[in-house]
Phi, psi and omega in degrees: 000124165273118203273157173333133148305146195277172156249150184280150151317331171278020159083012201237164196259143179260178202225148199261170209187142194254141146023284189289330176296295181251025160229015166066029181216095154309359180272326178264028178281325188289354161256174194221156205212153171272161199193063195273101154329309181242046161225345175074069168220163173153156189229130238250173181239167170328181190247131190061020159228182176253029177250112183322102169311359167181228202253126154332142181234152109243220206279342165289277184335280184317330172269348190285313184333309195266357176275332178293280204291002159269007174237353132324285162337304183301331192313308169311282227286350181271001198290302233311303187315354130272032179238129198309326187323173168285150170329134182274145181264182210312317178284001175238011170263309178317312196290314184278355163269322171310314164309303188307310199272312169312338194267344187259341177278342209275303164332297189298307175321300192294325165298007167243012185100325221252186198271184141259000175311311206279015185242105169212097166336296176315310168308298219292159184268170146347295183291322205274307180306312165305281216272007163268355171298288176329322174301313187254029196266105177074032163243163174219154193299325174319314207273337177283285164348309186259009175243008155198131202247000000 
């Protein structure tokens, strides 16, 4: 099943479009992407469907997207290294980035006002984005850790 396409602001309905078409890497065919063309705008989809991970971008909004998430992304994925044990093995590093990444939205949420339902990068506009970049400038998964339990 395929969901509705999304529409652009510019009112024209977008087209889905695969990996290799909008970043020219065949490597990337197996992802999908929405697509308003002659606006640049576009969103990438869930992994094996056609349901839109967040909101139409265009080309600001999308780097700020990836400047969030590159000061995001380590925290989590990086936590197991504030825990004291003897090497972890792969399933309790797996359990403890799961936690972790909830814990950092959860983190983030509060610092901005919001749910964490409402923190969803791929969703944020311009503004929501300049402030989890801001949020997150000189923090660490530590400083989260002991500030959400």
């Amino acid at each position: 099943m395929t969901d509705q396409p999304p529409i652009c602001p510019c009112g024209r309905t977008t087209e889905l479009r695969d990996g290799a078409h909008v970043y020219g890497r065949p490597d990337l065919a197996f992802k999908h992407f929405w697509c308003c063309e002659p606006c640049d705008m576009r969103v990438g989809c869930h992994p094996g469907t056609t349901t839109p991970l967040g909101q139409l971008a265009g080309p600001k909004v999308r780097a700020l997207r990836m400047e969030a998430h590159a000061l995001l992304d380590p925290l989590w994925k990086t936590a197991e290294k504030w825990y004291t044990s003897p090497p972890l093995p792969a399933s309790r590093i797996k359990s403890i980035r799961s936690i972790a990444r909830r814990r950092v939205y959860r983190w983030l949420a509060l610092q901005l006002g919001a749910t964490t339902e409402e923190i969803h990068i791929a969703g944020s506009d311009e503004a929501t984005c300049r402030a989890i970049i801001q949020a997150l400038q000189n923090v660490d998964y530590g400083r989260i850790r002991k500030e959400v339990h």
